[in-house]
C-alpha positions as CSV (number, residue, x, y, z in Angstrom):
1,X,-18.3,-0.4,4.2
2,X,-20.8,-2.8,2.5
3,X,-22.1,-5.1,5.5
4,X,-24.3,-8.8,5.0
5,X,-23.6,-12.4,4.9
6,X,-22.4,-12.1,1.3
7,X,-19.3,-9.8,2.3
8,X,-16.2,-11.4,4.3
9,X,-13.3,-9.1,5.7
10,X,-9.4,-8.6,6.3
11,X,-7.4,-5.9,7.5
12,X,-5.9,-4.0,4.8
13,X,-2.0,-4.0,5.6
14,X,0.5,-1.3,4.4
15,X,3.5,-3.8,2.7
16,X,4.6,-4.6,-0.8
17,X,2.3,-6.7,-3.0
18,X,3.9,-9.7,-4.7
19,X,2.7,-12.5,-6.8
20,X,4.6,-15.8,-5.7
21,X,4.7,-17.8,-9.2
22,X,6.2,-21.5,-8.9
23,X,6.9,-23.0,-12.5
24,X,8.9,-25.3,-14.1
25,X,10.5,-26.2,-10.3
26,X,11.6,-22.8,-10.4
27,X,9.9,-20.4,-7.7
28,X,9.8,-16.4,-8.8
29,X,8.6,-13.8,-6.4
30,X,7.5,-10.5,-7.9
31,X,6.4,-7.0,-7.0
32,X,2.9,-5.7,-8.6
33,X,5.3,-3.9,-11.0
34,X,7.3,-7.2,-11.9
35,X,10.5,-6.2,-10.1
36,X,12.2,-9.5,-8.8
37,X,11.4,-10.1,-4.9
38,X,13.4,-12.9,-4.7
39,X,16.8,-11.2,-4.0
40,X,15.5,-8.7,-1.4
41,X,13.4,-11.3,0.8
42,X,15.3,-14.5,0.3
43,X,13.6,-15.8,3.4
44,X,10.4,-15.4,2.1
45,X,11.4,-16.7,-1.3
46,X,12.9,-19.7,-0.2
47,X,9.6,-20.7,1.8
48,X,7.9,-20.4,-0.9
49,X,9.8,-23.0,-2.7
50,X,7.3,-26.1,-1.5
51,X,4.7,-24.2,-3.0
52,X,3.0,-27.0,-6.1
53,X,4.8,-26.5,-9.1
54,X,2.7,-24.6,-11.9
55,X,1.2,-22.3,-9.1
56,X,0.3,-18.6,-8.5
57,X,-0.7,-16.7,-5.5
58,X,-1.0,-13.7,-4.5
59,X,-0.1,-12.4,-1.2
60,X,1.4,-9.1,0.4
61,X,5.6,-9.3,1.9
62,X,5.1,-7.1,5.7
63,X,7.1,-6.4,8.1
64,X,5.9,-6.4,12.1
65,X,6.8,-4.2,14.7
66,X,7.4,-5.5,18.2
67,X,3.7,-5.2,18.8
68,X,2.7,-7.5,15.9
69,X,1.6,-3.9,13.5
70,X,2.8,-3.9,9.9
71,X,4.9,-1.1,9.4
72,X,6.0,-0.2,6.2
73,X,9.1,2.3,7.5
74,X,10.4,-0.9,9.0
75,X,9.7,-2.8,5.5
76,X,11.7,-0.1,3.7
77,X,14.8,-0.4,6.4
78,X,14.3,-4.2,6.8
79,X,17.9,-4.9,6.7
80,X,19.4,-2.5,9.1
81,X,15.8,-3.0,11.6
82,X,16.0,-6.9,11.9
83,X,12.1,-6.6,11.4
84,X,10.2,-9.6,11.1
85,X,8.9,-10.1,7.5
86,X,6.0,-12.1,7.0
87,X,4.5,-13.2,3.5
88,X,0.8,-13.2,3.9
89,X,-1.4,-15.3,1.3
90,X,-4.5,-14.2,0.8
91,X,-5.6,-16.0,-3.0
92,X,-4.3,-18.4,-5.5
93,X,-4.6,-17.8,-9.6
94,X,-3.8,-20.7,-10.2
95,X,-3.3,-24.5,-8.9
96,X,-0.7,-27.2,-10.4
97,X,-1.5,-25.3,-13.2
98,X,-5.6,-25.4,-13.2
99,X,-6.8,-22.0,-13.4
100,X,-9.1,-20.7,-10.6
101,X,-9.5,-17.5,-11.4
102,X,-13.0,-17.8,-12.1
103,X,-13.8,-19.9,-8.8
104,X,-15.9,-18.2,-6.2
105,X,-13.4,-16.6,-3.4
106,X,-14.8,-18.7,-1.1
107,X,-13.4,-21.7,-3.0
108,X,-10.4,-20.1,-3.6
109,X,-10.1,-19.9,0.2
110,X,-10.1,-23.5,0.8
111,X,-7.9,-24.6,-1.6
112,X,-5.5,-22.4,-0.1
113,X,-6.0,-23.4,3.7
114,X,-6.6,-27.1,2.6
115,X,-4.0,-27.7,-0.2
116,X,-1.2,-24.6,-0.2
117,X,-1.0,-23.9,3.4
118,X,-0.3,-26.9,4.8
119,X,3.2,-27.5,2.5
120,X,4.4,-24.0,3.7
121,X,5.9,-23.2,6.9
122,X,7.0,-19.2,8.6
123,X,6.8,-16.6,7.7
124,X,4.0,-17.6,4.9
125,X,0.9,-17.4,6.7
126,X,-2.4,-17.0,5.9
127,X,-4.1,-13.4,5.5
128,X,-6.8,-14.5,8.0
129,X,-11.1,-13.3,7.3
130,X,-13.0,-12.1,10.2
131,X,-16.6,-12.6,11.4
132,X,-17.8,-9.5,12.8
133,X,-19.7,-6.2,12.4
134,X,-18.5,-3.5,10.6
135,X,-18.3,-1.4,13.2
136,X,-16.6,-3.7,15.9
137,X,-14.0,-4.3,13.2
138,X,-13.6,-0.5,12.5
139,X,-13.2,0.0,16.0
140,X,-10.6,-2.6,16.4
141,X,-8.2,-1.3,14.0
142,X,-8.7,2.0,15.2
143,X,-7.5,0.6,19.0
144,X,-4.6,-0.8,17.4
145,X,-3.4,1.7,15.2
146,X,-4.3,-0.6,12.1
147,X,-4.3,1.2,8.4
148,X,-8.0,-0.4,7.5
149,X,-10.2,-3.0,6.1
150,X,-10.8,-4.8,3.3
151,X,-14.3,-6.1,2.1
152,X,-14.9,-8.5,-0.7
153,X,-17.6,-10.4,-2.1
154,X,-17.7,-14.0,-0.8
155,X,-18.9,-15.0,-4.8
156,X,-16.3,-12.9,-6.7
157,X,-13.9,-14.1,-9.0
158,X,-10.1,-12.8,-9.4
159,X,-10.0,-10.2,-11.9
160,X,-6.6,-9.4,-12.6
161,X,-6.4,-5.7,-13.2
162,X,-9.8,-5.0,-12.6
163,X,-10.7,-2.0,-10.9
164,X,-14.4,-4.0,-9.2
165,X,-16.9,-2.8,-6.7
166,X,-16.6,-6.8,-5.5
167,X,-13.6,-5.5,-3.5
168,X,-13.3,-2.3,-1.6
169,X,-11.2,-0.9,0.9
170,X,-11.3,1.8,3.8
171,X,-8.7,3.4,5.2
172,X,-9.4,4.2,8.6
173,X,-6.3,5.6,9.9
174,X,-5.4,8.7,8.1
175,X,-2.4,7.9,5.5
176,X,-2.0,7.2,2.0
177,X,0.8,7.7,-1.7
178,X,1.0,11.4,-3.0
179,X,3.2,11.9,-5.5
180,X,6.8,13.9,-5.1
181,X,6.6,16.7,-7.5
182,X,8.9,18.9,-6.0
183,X,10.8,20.4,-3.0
184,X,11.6,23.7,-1.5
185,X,15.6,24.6,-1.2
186,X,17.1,24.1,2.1
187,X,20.7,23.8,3.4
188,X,23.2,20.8,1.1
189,X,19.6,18.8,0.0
190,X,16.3,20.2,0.7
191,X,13.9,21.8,3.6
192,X,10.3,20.1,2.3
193,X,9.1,17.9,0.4
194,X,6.1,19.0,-1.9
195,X,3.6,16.3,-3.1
196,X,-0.1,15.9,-4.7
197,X,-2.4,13.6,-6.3
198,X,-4.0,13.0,-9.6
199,X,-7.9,14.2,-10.0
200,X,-9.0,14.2,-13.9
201,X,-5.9,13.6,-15.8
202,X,-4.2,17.0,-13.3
203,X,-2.0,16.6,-11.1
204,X,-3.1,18.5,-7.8
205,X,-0.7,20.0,-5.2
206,X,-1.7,18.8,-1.2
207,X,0.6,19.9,1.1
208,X,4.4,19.8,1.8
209,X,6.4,18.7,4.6
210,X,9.7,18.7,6.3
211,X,8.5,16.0,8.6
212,X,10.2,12.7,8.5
213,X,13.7,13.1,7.5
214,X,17.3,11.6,8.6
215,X,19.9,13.4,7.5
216,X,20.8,10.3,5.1
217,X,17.1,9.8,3.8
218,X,17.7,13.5,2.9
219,X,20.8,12.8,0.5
220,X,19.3,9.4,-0.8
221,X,16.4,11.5,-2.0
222,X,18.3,14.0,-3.2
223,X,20.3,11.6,-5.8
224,X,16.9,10.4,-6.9
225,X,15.7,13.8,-7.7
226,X,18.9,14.4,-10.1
227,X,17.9,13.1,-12.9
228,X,14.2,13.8,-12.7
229,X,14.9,17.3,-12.6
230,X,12.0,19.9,-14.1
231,X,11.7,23.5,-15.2
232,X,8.0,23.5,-15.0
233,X,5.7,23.3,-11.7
234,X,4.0,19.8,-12.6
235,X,0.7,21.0,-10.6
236,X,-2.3,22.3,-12.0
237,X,-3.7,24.0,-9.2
238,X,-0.7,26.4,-8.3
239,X,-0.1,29.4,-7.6
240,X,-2.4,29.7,-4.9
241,X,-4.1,33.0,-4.0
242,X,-3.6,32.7,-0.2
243,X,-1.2,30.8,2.1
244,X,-4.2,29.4,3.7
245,X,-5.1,29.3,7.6
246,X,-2.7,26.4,8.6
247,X,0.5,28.2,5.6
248,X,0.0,25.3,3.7
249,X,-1.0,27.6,0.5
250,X,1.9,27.9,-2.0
251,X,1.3,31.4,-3.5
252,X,3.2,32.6,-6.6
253,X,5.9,34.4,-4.1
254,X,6.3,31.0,-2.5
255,X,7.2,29.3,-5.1
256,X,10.0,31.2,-6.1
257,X,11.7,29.1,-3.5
258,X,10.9,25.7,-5.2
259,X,12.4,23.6,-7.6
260,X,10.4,21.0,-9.4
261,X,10.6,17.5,-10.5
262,X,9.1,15.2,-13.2
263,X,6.1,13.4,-11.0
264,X,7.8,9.8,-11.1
265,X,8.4,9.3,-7.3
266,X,5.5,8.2,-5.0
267,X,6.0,8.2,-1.5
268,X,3.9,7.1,1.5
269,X,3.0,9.8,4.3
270,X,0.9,10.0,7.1
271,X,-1.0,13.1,8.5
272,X,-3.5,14.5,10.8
273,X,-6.2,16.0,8.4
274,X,-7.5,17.0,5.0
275,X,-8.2,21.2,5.7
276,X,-11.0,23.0,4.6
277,X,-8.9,24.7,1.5
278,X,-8.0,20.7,0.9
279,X,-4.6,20.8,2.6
280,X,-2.6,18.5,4.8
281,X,-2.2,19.7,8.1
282,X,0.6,17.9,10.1
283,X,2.0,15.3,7.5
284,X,5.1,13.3,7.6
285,X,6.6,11.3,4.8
286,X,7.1,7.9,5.9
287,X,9.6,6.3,2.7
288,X,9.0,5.9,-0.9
289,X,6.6,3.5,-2.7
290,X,8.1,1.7,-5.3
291,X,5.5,-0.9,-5.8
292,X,3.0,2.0,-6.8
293,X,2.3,3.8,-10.3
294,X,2.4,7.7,-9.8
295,X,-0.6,8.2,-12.3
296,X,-2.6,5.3,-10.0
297,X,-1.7,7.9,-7.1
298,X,-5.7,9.4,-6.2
299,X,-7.2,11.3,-3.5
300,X,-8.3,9.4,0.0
301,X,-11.3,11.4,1.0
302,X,-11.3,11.1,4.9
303,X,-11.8,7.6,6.2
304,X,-14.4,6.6,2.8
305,X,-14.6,3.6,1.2
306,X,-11.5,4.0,-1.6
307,X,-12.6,1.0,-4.6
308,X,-9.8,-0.8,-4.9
309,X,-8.4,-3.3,-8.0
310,X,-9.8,-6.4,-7.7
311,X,-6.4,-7.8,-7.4
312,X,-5.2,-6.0,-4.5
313,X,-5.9,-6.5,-0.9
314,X,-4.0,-6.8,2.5
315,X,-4.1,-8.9,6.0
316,X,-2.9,-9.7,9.2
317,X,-3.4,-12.4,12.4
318,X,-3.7,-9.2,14.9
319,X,-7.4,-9.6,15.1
320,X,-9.1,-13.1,15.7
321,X,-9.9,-14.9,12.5
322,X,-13.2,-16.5,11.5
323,X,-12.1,-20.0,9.6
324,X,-11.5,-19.9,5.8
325,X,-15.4,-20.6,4.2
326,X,-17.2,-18.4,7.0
327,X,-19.2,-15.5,5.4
């Protein structure tokens, strides 16, 4: 990751973006895709209501396991997990209704900790910064099973919809969104789920799995897949010659057991490894993503720096935090 005194960090948490918009005495919470928040975290929604009127920021709704991790299984199953949800603030757009977007982060920071923070009370918290190496904070969230870091530029404005080099992320722990483009028959749903991700305006098959699944998950998905039904394989890059070393390959005799699906779903899984015939060995789905665009769905090579929109960007309080204004 890009190191120096111009570059402050935060660990990059797997939960659903959400702009927290207070106008007009009215407070709206939405997801990245403007889906209304407000219903599904009331909680979170109503502390946001001291927020100043005519105000935007931006933050990411989490929920904690019993260890203090984000986990985004228990943010899908919130209800029925009595997880703790936390609304984590990382930058304001705008401030009783002065625009900020073009203020350095830094000073975006402070008006945050010095004028936001202080109305709001659990679970808004601030997505804390920290003040260390690179490779001290790599280490860290590899001990505590963390998904990765996020490094921005201490100077850089808020670009909404920006893809910028002033923010990048790395994933360190190996996860990330494929898209669902089909599955292979199995039983009164399915056996495996089969998945991808874009590369040049293709869509390219990665692996499948039968990882992951509760016998309800398996039905709920299936009623999703209904109506996105398809008679043509989606993925460029099949058939596949060979079945590969770890079976992974889905060969023209394979695929006679599949049945496809217009790419619309995007679901998160985890998994060991990228293989050498670009694979992925030992993967699990985790839940579906509906805060993410399909065609925004790319390829996380190993643990690399993946440039991320300068309007997205995660944190937690597991790691100490350097104060707000420390580079």
């Amino acid at each position: 990751m890009p190191a120096g005194p111009d570059w402050v960090y935060e660990i990059k948490l797997d939960g659903y973006r959400a702009l927290a918009i207070k106008s007009g005495g009215k407070l709206q919470l939405r997801s990245r895709n403007g889906n209304d928040f407000n219903s599904r975290y009331p909680g979170i929604a109503a502390a946001l209501e001291a927020l100043p009127d005519e105000t935007v920021v931006d933050g990411e709704v989490v929920a904690l396991d019993r260890e203090g991790r984000p986990s985004f299984n228990l943010l899908q199953n919130h209800l029925s997990s009595k997880a703790t949800l936390i609304y984590y603030v990382f930058d304001v757009l705008i401030l009783a209704g002065c625009d900020v977007k073009g203020e350095p982060l830094m000073r975006r920071r402070a008006l945050l900790e010095e004028t936001i923070l202080p109305r709001l009370s659990e679970p808004i918290r601030l997505s804390p910064q920290f003040q260390a190496s690179v490779s001290d904070l790599i280490s860290s969230v590899k001990a505590q099973g963390l998904e990765g870091l996020v490094a921005k530029r201490a100077d850089s404005k808020y670009e909404p919809g920006q893809r910028s080099a002033a923010w990048q992320k790395m994933r360190v722990n190996r996860g990330q969104e494929f898209v669902i483009g089909g599955y292979t028959a199995g039983g009164n749903t399915f056996d495996a789920l089969i998945f991808g991700y874009h590369e040049e305006g293709r869509l390219v098959y990665a692996g499948r799995t039968r990882n992951g699944f509760t016998p309800s998950l398996r039905t709920g998905l299936m009623k999703r897949f209904g109506d996105l039904v398809a008679s043509e394989c989606p993925f460029a890059n099949l058939p596949e010659s060979k079945g590969g070393r770890w079976g992974q390959g889905l060969t023209a005799e394979k695929m006679k057991d599949c049945r496809w699906l217009q790419p619309e779903l995007v679901g998160q899984f985890e998994f060991a490894e990228w293989t050498p015939d670009n694979h992925l060995r030992h993967s699990r789905f985790i839940a579906l993503r509906e805060d993410k665009k399909p065609q925004d769905v790319r390829r996380d090579v190993g643990t690399g720096i993946k440039r991320s929109q300068n309007r997205q960007s995660e944190g937690s309080q597991v790691l100490r935090p350097s104060s707000a204004g420390t580079r």
